[in-house]
N, C-alpha and C positions, 0 to 999 in steps of 0.2 A: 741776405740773412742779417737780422738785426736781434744784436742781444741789449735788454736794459735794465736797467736794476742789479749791477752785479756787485756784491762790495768788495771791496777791498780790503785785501786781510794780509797780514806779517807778511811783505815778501809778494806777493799774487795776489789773484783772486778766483774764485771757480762758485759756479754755479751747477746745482743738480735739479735735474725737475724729478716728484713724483710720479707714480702712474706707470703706465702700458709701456708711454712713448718714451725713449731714452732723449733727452735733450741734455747734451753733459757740456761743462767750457770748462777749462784746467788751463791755469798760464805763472807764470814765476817773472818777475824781474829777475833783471840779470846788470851786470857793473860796476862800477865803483860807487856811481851815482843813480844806479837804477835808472839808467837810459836806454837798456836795451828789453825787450820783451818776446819769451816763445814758448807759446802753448799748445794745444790742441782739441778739437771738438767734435762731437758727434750730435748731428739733429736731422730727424725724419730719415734717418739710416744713410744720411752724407757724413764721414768720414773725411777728416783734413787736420792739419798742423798751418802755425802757423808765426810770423815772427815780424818786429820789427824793431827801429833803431828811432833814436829824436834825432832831429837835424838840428844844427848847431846853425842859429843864424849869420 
């Protein structure tokens, strides 16, 4: 599953599609530094959440 084009707004970013098909992505930074990230999305009736962290090198 690949999402593109999605901007980036205060804090997250989420994308909606028009239409029939519900394609939705919804996510928040999370931190002190906005290093952590957890969202969740619906496309073609798949339902998921989803999170992740930056690795510090």
């Amino acid at each position: 599953m690949i999402w593109s084009a999605i901007p980036v707004t205060a804090g997250g970013f989420e994308r909606a599609s028009a239409g029939a098909a519900k394609n939705v992505i919804k996510d928040k930074f999370y931190g002190p530094n906005h290093e952590e990230v957890g969202g969740i999305f619906e496309r073609d009736q798949v339902l998921g959440a989803f999170g992740a962290a930056r690795q510090q090198p």
